[in-house]
C-alpha positions in Angstrom: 0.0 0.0 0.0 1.6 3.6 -0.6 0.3 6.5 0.2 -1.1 8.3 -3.1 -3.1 11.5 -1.5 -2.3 13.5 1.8 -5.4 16.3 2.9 -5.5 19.1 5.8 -8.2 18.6 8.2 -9.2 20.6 10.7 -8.0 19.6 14.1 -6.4 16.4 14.5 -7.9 13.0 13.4 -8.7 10.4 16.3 -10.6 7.8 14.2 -11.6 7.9 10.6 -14.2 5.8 8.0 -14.9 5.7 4.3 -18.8 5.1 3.3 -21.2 6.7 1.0 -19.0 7.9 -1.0 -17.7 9.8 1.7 -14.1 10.2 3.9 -15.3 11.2 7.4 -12.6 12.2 10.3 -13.6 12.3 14.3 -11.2 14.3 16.2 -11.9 14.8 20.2 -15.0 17.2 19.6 -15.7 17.6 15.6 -16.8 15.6 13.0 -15.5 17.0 9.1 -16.8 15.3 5.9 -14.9 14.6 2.9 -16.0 14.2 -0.7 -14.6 10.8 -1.8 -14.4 9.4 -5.3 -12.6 6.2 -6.2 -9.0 6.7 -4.8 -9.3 10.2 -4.7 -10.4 12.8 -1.3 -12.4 15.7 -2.2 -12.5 19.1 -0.5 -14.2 19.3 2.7 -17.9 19.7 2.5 -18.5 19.8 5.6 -17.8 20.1 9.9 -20.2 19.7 12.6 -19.5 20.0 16.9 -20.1 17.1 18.7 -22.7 16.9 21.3 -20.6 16.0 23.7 -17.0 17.8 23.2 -14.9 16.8 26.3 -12.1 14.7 24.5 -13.2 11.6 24.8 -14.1 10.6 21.9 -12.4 7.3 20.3 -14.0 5.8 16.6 -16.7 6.9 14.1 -18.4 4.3 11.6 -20.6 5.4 8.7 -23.8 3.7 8.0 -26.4 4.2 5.7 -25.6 7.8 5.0 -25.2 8.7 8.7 -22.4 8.9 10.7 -21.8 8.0 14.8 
């Protein structure tokens, strides 16, 4: 495997998942979304707060078009 694409986020990533056509990144209290096509990371279309923002945080999955 070799790295073909690096991307800025905005704070750093603590768990990350591919789904619907979609790259999304958790970090301790945001979510950001990330147009994905094939082997290739779109811009950013997208950040939301989490509800609860205290660090502890840990993994994200995506399912059906939703993300937890």
């Amino acid at each position: 495997m070799q790295p073909i694409q690096t991307l800025k986020t905005t704070s750093q990533p603590v768990s990350v998942t591919f789904g619907h056509d979609h790259l999304v990144v958790l970090s301790t209290n945001m979510a950001e979304s990330f147009n994905a096509y094939r082997n290739t990371v779109g811009s950013n279309d997208g950040i939301t707060q989490l509800l609860i923002g205290d660090g502890s945080s840990a993994q994200i999955i995506s399912y059906a078009g939703r993300a937890i």
